[in-house]
C-alpha positions, 0 to 999 in steps of 0.5 A: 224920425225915429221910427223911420230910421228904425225901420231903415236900420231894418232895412240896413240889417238885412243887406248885412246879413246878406252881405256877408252870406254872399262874400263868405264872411271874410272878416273871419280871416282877418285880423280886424283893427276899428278905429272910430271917434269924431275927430282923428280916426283917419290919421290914427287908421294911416299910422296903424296901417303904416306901422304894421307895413313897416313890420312886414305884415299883409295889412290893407285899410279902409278910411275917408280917402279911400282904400288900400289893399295890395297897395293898391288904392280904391275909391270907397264914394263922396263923403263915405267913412265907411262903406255901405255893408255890401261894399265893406264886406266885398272890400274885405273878401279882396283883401281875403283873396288877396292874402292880406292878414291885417285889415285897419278899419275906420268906423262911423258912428252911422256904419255902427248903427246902420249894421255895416260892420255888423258880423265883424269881430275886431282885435282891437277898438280905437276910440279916439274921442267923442265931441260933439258932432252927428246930432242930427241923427243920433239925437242925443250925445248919450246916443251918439257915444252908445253907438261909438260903444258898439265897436267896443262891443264887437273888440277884445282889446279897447285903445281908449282917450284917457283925456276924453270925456267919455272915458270913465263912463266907457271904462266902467262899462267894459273894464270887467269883459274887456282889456282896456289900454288907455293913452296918452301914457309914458311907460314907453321906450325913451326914445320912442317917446322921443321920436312921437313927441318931435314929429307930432307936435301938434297935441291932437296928432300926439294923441292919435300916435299913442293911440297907434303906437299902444294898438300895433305894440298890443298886436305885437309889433316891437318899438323898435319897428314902430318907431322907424315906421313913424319917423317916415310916417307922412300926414294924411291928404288934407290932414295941415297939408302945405301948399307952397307958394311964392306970395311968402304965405303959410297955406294949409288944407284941413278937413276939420268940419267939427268944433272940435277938429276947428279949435285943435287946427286954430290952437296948432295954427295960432300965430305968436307973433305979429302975423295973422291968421284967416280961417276959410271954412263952412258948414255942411247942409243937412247935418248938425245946424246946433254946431254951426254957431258954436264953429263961428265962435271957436273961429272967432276966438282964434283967428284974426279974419274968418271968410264964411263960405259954403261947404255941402250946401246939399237943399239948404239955402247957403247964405241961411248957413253963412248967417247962422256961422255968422252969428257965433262969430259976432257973439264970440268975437267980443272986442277982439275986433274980428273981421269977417266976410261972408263969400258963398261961393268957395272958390272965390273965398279962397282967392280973396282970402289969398290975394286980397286979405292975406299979406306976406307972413300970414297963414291961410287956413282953409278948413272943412274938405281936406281930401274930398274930391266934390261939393254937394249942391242939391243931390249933385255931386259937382268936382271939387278940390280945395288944393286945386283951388287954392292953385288956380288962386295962386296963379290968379284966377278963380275955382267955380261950381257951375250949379245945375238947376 
């Protein structure tokens, strides 16, 4: 296996160098800001970019929902962090033609190591946290953070998670070529303070607006304007997006689809009162099988019903994916008495988690797809939205992928 990706990151180097031969090497009229990490990079991208609009800037960001450049909105693909080197290279020459300044980036541990941000030069490094996800490709957490670093690599200033494992080993690497500035912190103005402790008051959202605050304050943007631009910062598409409805329900739409992101959703959502919470989630077919049963566990510990259900099943069986989320669930349970279902078919997860688990008061949480438009079944990608079927729920009536065989 590692050959074979050696030999496709050949491949992948090569398109990059031609990339940026054909668009003109945009990225050297931009002033780049990269964010990466397993969890929060998209949320942490939109404050960026939103407080550098707020400041007057000519600013354009490219993250997991899509594109933005001139304000207006592009669609970068299915389950696409950061485009492919071509793409990512002619996004950048738009927002070059366009007259944008500042371009927010948000990188993956795979686009670093697939060269497509290669020939970039940043401002500035985001490094959010690195948890444990990707290890079917990267094989190794050691690997997995190398890769991270390489953004770091390519940045003259590094926003580094105090907080997070990775950071002494990060810090002692760059501390000597780089200028690091590590978060959470409180030698901001009070009542900026003020302001990102009463709006983001989850701890994982607290930390993403340190990160973007530090960022666009090193970029030399005042408080002042940083702070206004928080105050009407709204969340990310399926970032503890509410629906509302008339059933007297809390439903929310997360894209947590790693250990890491479940537990900080749950821990946010974790209910102190006498009301319940059902955790509607899956796992991905064809990535990391080590998380699954470590996701059924954190599940388990947190909510009081956990529904089973598909997420990408891609070529794996998804009832083989349900029994292996199955597993943690049962082993972390202990005697608290979970109950869950094992449901294959999302749609009909979700109206069961709503018209028949939930009673009024209850919160639903529906976790793993957020903003992504599509399921993959085998290499198709068939039209999805975990908002639209949470709609169709509510009105009575069942969300269904027909599957091609």
């Amino acid at each position: 296996m590692m050959v074979s990706r050696i030999l496709k990151n050949g491949i992948h180097f090569c398109k990059a160098v031609l990339a940026l031969a054909y668009y003109r090497f945009p990225s050297k009229k931009l002033i780049l800001i990269g964010v990466t990490g397993t969890d929060g990079k998209t949320t942490t991208v939109s404050m960026i970019y939103e407080i550098l609009r707020v400041a007057g800037k000519r600013v354009a960001k490219i993250s997991t929902v899509g594109a933005v450049i001139d304000e207006r909105e592009l669609d970068t693909g299915f389950h696409t962090t950061t485009p492919d080197a071509l793409s990512t290279q002619k996004f950048l020459r738009q927002m070059v033609d366009s007259g944008i300044e500042y371009a927010v980036l948000e990188v993956s541990s795979h686009a670093l190591d697939q060269f497509r941000v290669w020939g970039c030069h940043f401002a500035v490094g985001v490094l959010t946290n690195i948890t444990l996800e990707h290890l079917d490709y990267h094989g190794t957490m050691e690997e997995y953070r190398n890769s991270k670093a390489k953004l770091l690599s390519a940045s003259d200033v590094l926003v580094l998670n105090s907080q997070d494992k990775s950071f002494p080993i990060l810090k002692n690497t760059f501390e000597k070529t780089k200028k690091i500035i590590s978060y959470p912190t409180k030698r901001l103005d009070k009542k900026l303070q003020t302001i990102i402790s009463e709006k983001f008051k989850e701890p994982y959202n607290y930390l993403n607006a340190q990160a973007a605050v530090l960022t666009t304050k090193a970029l030399g943007v005042s408080e002042e304007i940083v702070g206004r631009a928080l105050k009407g910062f709204n969340h990310v598409s399926g970032r503890l997006e509410k629906i509302n409805n008339r059933k007297g329900l809390n439903i929310i739409v997360d894209f947590a689809h790693t250990p890491n992101a479940l537990e900080n959703v749950l821990k946010t959502l974790r209910p102190r009162n006498k009301t319940r919470l059902i955790c509607v989630f899956g796992c991905a077919g064809e990535r990391d099988k080590n998380k699954r049963f470590e996701m059924g566990k954190i599940a388990a510990k947190y909510a009081n019903i956990c529904v089973i259900t598909a997420e990408d099943p891609r070529s794996e069986d998804v009832n083989q994916i349900i029994d292996q989320i199955s597993l943690g669930v049962v082993d972390g349970r202990g005697e608290k008495g979970v109950s869950f279902f094992q449901i294959p078919e999302r749609g009909q997860a979700i109206y069961q988690a709503i018209n028949v688990l939930a009673m009024a008061g209850d919160t639903v949480v529906i976790c793993g797809k957020g903003h992504e438009k599509s399921m993959a079944y085998g290499s198709i990608e068939y039209p999805w939205s975990d908002q639209k079927a949470v709609q169709m729920a509510l009105s009575g009536r069942v969300m269904k992928i027909r599957i091609r065989h």
